[in-house]
Rosetta silent file (secondary structure, phi, psi, omega in degrees, C-alpha in Angstrom):
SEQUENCE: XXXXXXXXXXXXXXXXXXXXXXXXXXXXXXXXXXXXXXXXXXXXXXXXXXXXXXXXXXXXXXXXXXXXXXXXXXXXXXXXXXXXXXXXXXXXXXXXXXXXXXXXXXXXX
SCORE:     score description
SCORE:     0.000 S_00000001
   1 L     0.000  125.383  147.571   -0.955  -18.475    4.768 S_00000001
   2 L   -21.935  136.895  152.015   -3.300  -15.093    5.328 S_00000001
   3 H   -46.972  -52.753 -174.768   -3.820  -12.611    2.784 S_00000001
   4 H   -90.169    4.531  143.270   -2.208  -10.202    4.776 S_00000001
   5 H   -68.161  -61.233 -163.464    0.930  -12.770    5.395 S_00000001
   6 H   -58.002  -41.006 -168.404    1.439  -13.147    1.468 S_00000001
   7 H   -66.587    1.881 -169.982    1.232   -8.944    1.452 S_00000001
   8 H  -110.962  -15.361  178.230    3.579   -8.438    3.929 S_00000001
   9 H   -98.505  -14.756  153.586    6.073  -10.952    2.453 S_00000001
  10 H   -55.253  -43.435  174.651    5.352   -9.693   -0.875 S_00000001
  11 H   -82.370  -12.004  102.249    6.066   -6.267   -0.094 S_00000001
  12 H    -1.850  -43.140  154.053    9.068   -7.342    1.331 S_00000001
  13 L  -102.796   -6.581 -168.139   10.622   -8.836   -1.312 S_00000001
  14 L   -95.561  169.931  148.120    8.953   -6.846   -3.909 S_00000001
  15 L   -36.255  110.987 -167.095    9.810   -3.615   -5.862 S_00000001
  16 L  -107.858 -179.949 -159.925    8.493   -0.830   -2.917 S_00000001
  17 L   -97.785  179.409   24.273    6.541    1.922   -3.652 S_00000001
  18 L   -87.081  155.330  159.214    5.389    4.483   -4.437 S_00000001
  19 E  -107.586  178.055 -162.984    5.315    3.476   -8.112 S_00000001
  20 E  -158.812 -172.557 -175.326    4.029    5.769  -11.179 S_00000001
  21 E  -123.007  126.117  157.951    3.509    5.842  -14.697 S_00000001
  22 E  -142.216  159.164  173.221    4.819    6.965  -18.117 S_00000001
  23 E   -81.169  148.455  153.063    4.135    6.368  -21.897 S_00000001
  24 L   -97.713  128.170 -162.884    6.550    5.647  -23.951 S_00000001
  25 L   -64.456  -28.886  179.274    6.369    8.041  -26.912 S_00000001
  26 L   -60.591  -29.003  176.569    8.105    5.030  -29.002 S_00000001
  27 L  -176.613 -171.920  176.431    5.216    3.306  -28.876 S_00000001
  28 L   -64.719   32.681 -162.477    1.680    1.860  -27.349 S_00000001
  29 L  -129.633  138.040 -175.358    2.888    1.479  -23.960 S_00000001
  30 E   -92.382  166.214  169.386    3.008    1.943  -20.116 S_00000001
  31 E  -125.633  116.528  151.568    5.865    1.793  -17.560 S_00000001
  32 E  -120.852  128.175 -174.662    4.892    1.551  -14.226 S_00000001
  33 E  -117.213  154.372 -169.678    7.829    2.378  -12.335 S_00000001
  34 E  -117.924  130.693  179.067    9.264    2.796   -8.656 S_00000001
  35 L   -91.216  -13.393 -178.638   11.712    5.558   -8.151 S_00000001
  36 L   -91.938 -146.690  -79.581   13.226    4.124   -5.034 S_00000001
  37 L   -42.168  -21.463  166.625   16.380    3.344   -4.280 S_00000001
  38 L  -144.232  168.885 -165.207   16.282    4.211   -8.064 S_00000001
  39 L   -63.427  120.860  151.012   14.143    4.644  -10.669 S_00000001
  40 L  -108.381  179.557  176.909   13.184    0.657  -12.092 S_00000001
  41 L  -107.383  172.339 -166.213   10.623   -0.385  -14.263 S_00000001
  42 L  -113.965  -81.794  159.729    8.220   -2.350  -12.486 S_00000001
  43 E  -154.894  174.678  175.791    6.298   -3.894  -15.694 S_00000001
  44 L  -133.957  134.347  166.512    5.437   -2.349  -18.708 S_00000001
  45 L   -91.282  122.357  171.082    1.670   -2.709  -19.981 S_00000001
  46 L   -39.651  155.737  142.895    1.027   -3.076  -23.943 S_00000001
  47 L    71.988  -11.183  170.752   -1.701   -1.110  -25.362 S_00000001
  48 L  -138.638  134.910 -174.680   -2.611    1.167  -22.596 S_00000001
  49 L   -88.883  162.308 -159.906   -1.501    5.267  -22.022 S_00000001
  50 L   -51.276  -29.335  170.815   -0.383    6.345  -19.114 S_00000001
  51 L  -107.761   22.763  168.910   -3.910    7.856  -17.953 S_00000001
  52 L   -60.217  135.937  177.058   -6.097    4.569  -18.397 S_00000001
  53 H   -64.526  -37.109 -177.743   -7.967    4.058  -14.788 S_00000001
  54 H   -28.287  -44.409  169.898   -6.263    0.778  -15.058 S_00000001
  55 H   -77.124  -61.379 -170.152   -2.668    2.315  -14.689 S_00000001
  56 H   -73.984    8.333  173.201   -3.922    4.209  -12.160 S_00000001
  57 H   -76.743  -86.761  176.277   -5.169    1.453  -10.239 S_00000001
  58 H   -40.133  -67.394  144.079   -2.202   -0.714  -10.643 S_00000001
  59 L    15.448  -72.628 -154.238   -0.373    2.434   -9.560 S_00000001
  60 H   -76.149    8.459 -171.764   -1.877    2.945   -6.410 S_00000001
  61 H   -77.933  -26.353 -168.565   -1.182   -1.454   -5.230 S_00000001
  62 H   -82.181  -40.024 -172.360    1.844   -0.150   -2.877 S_00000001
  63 H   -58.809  -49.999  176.979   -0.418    2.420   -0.891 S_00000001
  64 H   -76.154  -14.675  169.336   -3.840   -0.127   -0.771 S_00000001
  65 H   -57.514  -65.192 -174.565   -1.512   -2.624    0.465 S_00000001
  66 H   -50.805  -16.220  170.724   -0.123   -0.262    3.067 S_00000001
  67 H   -69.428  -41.874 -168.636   -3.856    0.964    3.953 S_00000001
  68 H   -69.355  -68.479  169.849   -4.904   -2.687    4.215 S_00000001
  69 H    -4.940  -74.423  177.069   -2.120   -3.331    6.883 S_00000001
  70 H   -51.365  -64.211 -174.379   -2.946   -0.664    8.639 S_00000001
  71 H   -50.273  -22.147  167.481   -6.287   -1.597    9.120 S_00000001
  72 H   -91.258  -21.467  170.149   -5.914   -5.063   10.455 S_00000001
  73 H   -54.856  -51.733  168.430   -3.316   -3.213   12.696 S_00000001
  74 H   -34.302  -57.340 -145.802   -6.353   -1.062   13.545 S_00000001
  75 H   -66.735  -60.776  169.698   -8.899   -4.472   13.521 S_00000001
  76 H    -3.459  -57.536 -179.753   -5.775   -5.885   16.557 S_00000001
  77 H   -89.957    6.226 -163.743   -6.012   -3.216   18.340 S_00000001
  78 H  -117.480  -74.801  146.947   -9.809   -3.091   18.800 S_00000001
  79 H    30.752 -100.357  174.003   -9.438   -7.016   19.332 S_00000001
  80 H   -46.364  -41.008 -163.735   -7.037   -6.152   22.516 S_00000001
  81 H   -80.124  -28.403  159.234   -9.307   -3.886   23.385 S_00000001
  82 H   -22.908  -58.206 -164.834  -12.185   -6.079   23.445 S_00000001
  83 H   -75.453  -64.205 -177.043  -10.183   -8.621   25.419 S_00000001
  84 H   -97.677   10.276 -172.120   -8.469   -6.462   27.841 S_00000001
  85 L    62.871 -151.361 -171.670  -11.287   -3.295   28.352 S_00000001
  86 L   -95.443  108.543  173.331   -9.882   -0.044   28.388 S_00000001
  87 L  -113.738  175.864  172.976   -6.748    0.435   29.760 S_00000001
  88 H   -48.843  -52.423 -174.535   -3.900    2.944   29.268 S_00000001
  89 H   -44.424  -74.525  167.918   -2.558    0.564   27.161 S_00000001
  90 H   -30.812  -52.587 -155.643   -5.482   -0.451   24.972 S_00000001
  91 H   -89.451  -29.137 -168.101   -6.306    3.058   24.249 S_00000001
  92 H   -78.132  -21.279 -155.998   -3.048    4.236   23.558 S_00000001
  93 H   -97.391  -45.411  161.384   -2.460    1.162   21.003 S_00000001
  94 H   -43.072  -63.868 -166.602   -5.864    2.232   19.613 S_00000001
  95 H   -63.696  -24.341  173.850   -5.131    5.500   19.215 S_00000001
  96 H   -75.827  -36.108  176.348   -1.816    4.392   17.257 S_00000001
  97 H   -78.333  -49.010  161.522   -3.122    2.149   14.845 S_00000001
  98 H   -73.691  -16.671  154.894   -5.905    4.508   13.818 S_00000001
  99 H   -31.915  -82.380  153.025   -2.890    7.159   13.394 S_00000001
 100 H    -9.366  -55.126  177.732   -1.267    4.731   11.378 S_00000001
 101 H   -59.428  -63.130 -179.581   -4.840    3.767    9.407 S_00000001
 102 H   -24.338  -51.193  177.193   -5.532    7.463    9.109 S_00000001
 103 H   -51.786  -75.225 -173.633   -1.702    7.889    7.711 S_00000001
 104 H   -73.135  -12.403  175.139   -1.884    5.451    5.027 S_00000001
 105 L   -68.781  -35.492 -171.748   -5.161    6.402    3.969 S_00000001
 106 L  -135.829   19.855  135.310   -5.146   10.098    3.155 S_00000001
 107 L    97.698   22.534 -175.722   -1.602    9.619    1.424 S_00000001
 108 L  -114.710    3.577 -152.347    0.825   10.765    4.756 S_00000001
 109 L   -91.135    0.000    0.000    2.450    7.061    5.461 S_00000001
């Protein structure tokens, strides 16, 4: 199975995004949590606050998946185009998939 097979059946089955962060004032620890359909915990990391790049890294895994998508949607459509020249088609399928890249990318998907 593809990388971008396990992500799409991971994110599928997984906890979707966006997720976030908070300390818990109780003690030396993160939450990273998903508010949809309701707020869940996610995991919680030991040992790190809430503004560690780490968290915000881990944070940010539903969005680089969804960029990552895109972009082999993009890499497809350039592919087709490759394959079939420029058509109506091509270009229009182009032009969606860098929408799409664009989208996930700058935080609009």
């Amino acid at each position: 199975m593809s990388m971008i097979e396990d992500i799409k059946r991971n994110r599928e089955a997984g906890t979707p995004g966006p997720w976030s962060a908070f300390t818990d004032d109780t003690g030396p620890h993160t939450n990273i949590v998903s508010p949809t359909p309701r707020t869940s915990c996610v995991f919680s990391l030991a040992g790190r606050d809430k503004r560690h790049p780490d968290i915000e890294r881990v944070c940010r895994v539903p969005d680089m998946e969804a960029a990552l998508l895109a972009a082999e949607g993009l890499a497809d459509a350039v592919d087709e185009w490759g394959a079939k020249g420029r058509t109506e088609a091509t270009a229009a399928a182009l032009n969606t998939a860098l929408g799409n890249f664009r989208a996930a990318t700058e935080g609009k998907a």
